[in-house]
VOFIPA-536933 format. One line per field, with one value per residue: residue number from 1; x negated, y, z negated of N, C-alpha, C, CB in turn. Coordinates in steps of 0.05 Angstrom, whole numbers. Each point is the difference from the previous one (the first is absolute). Glycine has a CB too. Layout:
seq	[NUM; ...];
n.x	[X; ...];
n.y	[Y; ...];
n.z	[Z; ...];
ca.x	[X; ...];
ca.y	[Y; ...];
ca.z	[Z; ...];
c.x	[X; ...];
c.y	[Y; ...];
c.z	[Z; ...];
cb.x	[X; ...];
cb.y	[Y; ...];
cb.z	[Z; ...];
END
This chain:
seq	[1; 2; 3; 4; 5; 6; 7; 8; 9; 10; 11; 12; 13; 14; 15; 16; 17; 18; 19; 20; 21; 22; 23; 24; 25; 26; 27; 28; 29; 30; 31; 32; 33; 34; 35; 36; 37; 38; 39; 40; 41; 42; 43; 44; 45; 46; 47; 48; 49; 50; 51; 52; 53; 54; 55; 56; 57; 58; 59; 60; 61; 62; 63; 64; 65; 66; 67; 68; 69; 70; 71; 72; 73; 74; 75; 76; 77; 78; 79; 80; 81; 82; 83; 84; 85; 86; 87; 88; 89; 90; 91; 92; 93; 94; 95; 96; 97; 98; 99; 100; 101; 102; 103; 104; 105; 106; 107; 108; 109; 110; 111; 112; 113; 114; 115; 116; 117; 118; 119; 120; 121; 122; 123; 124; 125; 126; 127; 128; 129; 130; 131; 132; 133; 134; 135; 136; 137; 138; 139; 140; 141; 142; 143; 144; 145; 146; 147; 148; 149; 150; 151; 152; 153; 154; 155; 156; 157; 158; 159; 160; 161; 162; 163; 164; 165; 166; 167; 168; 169; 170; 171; 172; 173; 174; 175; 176; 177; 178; 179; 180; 181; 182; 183; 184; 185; 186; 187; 188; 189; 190; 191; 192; 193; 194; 195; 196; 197; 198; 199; 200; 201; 202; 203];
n.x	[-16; -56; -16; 43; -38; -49; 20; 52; -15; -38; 36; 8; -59; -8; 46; -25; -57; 22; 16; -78; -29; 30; 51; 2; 57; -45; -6; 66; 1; -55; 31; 65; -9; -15; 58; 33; -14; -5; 69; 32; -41; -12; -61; 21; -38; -35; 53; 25; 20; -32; 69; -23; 66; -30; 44; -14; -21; 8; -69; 23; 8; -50; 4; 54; -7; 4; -38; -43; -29; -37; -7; 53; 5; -67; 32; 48; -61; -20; 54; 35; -85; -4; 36; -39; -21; 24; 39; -48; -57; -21; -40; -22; -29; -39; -28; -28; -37; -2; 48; -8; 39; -44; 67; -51; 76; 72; 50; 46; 54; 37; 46; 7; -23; -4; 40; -17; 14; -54; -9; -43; 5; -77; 16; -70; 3; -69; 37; -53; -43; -44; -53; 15; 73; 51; 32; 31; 52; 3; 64; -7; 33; 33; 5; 37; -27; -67; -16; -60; 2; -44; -19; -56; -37; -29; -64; 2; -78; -2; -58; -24; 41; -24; 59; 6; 21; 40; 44; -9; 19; 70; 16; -18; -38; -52; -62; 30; 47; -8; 68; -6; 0; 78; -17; 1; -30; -27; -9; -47; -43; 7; 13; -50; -36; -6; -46; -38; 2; 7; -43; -58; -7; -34; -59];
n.y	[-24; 27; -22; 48; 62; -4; 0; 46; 26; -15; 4; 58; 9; -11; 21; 43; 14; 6; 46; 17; 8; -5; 43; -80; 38; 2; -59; -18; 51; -49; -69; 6; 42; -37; -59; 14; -3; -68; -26; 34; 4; -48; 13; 63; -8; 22; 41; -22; 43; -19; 22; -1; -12; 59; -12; 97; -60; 27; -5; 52; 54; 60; 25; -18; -70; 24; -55; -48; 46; 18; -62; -50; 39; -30; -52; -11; 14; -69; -48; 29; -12; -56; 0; 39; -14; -50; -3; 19; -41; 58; -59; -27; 36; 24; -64; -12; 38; -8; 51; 18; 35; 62; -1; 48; 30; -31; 52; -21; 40; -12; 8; 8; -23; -52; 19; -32; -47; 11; -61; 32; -32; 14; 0; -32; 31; -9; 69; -18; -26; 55; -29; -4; -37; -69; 53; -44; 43; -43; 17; -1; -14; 28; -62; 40; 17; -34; 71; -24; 5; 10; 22; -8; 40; -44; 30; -73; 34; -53; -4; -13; 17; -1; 31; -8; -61; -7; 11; -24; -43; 19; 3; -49; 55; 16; -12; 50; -22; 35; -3; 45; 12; -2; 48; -32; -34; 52; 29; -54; 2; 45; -23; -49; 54; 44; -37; -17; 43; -2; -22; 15; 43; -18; -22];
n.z	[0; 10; 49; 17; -47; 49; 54; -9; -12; 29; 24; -44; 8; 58; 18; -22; 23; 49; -30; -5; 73; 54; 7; -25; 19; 53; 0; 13; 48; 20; 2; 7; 58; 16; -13; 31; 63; 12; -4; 39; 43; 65; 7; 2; 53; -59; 54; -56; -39; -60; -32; -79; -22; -41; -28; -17; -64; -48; 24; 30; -43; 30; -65; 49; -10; 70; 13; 4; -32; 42; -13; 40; 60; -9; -34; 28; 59; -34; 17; 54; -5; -1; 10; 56; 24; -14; 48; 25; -15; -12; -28; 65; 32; -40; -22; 45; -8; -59; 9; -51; 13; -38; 33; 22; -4; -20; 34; -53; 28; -94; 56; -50; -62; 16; -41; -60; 37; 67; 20; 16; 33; -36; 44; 6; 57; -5; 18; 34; -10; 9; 30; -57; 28; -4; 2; -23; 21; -43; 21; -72; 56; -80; 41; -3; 52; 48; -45; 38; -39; 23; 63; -4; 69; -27; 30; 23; -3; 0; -34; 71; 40; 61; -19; 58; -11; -27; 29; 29; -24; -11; 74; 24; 12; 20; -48; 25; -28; -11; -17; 33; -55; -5; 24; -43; 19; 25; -57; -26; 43; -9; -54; 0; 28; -52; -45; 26; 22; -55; -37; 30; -3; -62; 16];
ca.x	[16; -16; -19; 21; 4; -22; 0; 12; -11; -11; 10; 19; -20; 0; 26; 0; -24; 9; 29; -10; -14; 4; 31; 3; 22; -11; -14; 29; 25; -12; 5; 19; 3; -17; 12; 21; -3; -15; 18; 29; 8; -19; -22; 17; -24; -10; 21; 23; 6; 8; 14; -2; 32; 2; 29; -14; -2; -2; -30; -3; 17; -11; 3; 31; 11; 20; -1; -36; -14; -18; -28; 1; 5; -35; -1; 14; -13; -23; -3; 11; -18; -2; 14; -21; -17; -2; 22; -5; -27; -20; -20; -16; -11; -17; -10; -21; -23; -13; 10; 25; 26; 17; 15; -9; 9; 19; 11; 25; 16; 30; 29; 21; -2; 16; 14; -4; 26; 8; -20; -17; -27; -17; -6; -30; -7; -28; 5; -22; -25; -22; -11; -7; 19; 19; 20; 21; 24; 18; 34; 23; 30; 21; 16; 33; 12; -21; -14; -26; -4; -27; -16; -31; -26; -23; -26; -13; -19; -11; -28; 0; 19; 0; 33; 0; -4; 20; 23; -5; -6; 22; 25; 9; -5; -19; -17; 6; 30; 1; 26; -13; 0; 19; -14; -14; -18; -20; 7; -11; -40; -17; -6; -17; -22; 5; -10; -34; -17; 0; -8; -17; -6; 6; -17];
ca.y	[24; 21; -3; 12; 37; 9; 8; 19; 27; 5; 6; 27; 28; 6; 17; 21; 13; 1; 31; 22; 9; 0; 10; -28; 4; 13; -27; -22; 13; -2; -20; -8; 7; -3; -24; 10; 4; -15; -15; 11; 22; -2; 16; 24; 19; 17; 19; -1; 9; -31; 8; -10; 7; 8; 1; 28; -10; 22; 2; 12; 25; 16; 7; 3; -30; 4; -11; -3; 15; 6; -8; -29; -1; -16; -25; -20; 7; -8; -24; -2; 4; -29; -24; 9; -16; -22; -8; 3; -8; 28; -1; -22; 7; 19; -17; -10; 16; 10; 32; 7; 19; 20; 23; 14; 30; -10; 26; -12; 24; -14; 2; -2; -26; -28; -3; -30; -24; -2; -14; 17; -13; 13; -2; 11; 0; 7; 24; 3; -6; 2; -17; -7; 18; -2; 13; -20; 18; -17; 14; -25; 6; -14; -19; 7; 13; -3; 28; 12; 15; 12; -9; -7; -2; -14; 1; -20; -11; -24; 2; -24; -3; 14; -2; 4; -31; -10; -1; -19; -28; -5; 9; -12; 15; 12; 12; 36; 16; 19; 22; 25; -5; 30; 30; 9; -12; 19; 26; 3; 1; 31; 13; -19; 1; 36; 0; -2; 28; 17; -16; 4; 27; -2; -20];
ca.z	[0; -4; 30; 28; -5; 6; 30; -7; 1; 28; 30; 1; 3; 19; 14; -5; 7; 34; 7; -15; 11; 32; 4; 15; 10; 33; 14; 8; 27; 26; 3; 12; 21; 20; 3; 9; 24; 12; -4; 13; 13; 17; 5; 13; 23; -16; 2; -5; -23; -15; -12; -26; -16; -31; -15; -14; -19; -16; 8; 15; -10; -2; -37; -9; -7; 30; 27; -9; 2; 29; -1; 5; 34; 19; 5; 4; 31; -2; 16; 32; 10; 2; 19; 18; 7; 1; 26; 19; 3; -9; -27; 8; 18; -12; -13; 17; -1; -24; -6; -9; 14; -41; 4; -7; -6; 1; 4; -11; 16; -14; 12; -15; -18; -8; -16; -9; 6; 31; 17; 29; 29; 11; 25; 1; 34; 10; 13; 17; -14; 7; -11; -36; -29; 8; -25; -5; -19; -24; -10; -20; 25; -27; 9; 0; 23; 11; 5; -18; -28; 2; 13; -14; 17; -15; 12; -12; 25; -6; -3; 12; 19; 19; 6; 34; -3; -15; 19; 19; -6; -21; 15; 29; 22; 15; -18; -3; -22; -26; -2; -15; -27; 1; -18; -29; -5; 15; -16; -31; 10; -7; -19; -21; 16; -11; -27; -5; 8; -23; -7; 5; 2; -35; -11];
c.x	[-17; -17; 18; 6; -26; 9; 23; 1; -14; 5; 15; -19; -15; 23; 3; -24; -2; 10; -19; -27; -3; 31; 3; 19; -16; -13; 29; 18; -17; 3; 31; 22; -1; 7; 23; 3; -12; 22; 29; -1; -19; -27; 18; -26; 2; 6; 24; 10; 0; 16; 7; 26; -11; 26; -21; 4; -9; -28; -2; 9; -30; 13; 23; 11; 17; -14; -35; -20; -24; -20; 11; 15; -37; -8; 13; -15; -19; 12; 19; -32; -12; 8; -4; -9; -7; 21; -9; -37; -28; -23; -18; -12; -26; -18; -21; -32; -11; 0; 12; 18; 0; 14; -12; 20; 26; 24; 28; 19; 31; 30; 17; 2; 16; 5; -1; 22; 4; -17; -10; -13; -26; -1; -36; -8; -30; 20; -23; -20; -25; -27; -1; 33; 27; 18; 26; 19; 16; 21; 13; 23; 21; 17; 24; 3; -23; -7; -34; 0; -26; -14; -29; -20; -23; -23; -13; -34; -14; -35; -10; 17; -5; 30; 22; 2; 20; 31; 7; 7; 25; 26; 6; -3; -26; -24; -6; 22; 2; 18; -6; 9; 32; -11; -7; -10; -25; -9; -19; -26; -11; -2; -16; -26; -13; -15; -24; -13; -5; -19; -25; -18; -13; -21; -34];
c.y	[25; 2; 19; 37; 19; 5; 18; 24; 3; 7; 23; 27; 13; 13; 29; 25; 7; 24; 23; 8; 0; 6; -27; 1; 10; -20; -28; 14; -15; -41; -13; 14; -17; -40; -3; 3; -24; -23; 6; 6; -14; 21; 22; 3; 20; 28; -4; 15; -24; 18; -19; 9; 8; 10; 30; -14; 19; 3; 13; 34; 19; 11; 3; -23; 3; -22; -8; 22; -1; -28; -33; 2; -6; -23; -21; 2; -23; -32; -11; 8; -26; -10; 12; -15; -25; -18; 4; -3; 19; -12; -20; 6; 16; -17; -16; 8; 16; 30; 4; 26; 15; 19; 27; 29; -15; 32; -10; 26; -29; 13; 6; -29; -28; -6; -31; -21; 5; -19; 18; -16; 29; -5; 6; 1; 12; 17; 8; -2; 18; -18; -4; -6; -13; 18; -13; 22; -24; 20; -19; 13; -13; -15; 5; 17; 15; 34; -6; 20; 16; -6; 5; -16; -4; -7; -27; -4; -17; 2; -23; -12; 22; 3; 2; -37; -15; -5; -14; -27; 0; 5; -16; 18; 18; 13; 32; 11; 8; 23; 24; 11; 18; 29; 6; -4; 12; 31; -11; -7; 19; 3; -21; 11; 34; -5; -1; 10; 14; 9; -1; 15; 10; -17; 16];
c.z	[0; 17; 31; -13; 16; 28; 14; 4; 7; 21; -6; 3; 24; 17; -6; 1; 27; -4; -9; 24; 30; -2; 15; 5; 28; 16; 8; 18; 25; 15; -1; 27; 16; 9; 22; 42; 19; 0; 12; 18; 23; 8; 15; 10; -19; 16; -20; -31; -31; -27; -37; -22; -27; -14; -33; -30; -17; -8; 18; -11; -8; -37; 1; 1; 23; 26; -2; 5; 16; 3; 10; 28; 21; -10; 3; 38; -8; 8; 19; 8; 10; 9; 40; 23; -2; 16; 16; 14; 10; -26; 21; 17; -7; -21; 14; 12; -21; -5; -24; 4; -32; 20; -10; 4; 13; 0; -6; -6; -17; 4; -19; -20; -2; -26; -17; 2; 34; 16; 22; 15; 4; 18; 5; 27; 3; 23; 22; -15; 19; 1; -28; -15; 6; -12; 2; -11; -7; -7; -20; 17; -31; 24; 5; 24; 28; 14; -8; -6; -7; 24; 5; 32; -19; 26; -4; 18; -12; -1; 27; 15; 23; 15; 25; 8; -12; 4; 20; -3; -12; 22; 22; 24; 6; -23; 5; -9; -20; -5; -5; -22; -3; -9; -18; -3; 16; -22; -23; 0; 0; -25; -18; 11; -17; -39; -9; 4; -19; -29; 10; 7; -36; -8; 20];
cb.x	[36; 6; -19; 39; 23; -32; -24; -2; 11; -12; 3; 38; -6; -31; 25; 34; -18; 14; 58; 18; -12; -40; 5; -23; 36; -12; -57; 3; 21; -42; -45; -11; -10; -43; -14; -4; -3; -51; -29; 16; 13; 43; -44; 44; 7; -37; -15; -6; 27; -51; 13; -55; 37; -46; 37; 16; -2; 46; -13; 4; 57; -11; -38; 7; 0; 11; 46; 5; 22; -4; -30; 1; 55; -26; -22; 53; 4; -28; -23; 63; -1; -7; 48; -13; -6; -23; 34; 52; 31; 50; 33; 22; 44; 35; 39; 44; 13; -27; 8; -21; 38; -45; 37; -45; -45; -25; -33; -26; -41; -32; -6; 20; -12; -17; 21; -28; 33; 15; 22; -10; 51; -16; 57; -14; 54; -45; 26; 19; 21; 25; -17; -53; -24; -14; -20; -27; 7; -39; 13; -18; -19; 7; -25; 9; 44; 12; 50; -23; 27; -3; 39; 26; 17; 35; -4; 57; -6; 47; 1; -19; 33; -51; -12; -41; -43; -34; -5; -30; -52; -27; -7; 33; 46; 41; -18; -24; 17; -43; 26; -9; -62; 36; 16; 11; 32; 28; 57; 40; 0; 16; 39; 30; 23; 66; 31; 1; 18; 38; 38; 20; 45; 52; 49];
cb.y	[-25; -1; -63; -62; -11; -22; -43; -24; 8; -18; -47; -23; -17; -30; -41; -30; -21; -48; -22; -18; -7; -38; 61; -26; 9; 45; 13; -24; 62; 55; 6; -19; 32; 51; -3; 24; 47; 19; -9; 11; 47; -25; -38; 23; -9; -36; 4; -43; 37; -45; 20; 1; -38; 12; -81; 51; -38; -6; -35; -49; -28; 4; 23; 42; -11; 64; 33; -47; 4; 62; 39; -21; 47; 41; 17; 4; 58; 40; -9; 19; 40; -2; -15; 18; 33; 14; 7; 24; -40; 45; 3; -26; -4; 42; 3; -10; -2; -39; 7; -28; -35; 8; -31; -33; 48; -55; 25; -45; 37; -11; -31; 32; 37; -17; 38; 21; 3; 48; -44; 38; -32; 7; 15; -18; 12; -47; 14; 24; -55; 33; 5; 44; 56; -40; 48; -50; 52; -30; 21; -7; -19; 43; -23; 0; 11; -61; 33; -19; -37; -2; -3; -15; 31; -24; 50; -23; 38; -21; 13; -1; -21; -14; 15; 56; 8; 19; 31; 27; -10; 19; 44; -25; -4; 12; -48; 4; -19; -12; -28; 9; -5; -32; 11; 3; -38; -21; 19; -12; -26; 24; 33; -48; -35; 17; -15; -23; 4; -16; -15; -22; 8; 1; -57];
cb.z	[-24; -38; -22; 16; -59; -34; 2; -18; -20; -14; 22; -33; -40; -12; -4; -19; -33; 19; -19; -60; -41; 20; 6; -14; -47; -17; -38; -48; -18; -23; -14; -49; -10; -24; -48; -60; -20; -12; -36; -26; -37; 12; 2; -27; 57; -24; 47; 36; 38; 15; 61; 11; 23; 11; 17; 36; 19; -14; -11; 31; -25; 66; -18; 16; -56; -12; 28; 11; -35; -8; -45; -54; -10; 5; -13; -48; 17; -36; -36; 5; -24; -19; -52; -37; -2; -40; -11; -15; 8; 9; -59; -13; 22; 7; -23; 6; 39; 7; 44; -27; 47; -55; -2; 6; 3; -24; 36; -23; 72; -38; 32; 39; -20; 34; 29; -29; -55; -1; -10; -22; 44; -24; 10; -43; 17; -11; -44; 30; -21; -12; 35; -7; -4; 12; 1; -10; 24; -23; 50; -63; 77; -50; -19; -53; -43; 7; -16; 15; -15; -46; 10; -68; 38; -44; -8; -16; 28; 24; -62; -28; -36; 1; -39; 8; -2; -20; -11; 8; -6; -52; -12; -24; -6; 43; -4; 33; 11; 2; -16; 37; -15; -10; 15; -16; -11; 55; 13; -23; 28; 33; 8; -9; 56; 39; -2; 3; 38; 23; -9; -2; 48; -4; -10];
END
């Protein structure tokens, strides 16, 4: 009895050392994304769009308990990001060559809140790319009445990728295509470009 209390309590403390020192709720969402997605959903052409479901919970609520708050709308982006690239085999590919991909700048444009007890979708798409860089926009869309809510351009560049290529190989088409970008995503480049100018002028 005291042998099974012991090990026990071992395994709780640990657990509880995990929660206390990693955000192991972020690691089990990612892994049951990425489950999830591999079990339900088919491969997708990395034109295509892909699509991840959330529900607003009372873990989600900002200081007024109404609706969800900012900061978990980017990390809920983080794992439609994943699932992503792992449908549309963007990770594996990049794995193969031993690259990697960070989000180095992100532009998020909140509509109109989601409310607690509501369901949503992200929607995730690649929009255009450069040699190093893919950009990706992402939309929460609520379900009841398929408004978006939020929408989110994001900078992903890669290391050790030759992304022209990469496309290519995932798409099926020509290694010079290359959508053209929309106007904002044009607009929010300058003004990143402007910043760093800015920033380097300072340093």
């Amino acid at each position: 009895m005291f042998e099974n209390l012991s090990i026990y309590t071992v395994v709780v403390t640990i657990l509880l050392l995990l929660y206390i020192l990693f955000d192991v709720n972020y690691f089990l969402r990612i892994l049951f994304t990425i489950g999830c997605g591999r079990l339900c959903t088919k491969k997708k052409n990395v034109n295509e769009q892909t699509e991840i479901y959330g529900f607003c919970t009372t873990q989600d609520l900002d200081i007024m308990f109404k609706h969800m708050n900012n900061a978990r709308y980017v990390r809920e982006l983080d794992f439609a990001r994943f699932h992503f690239y792992d449908r549309t085999g963007i990770y594996e590919e990049i794995m193969k060559i031993k690259g990697h991909v960070l989000q180095t700048a992100s532009n998020v444009r909140y509509r109109r809140t989601i409310p607690i007890f509501t369901a949503y979708k992200i929607n995730t798409k690649i929009v255009t790319w450069d040699d190093a860089t893919l950009f990706i926009e992402q939309q929460f869309v609520t379900l009841n009445d398929n408004f978006v809510r939020a929408i989110i351009l994001s900078k992903q560049t890669t290391i050790g990728v030759n992304v022209p290529e990469l496309m290519a190989k995932l798409s099926g088409k020509d290694i010079s295509y290359r959508p053209t970008p929309p106007p904002e995503l044009q607009d929010w480049l300058q003004s990143i470009e402007k910043s760093s100018a800015r920033l380097r002028k300072k340093e």
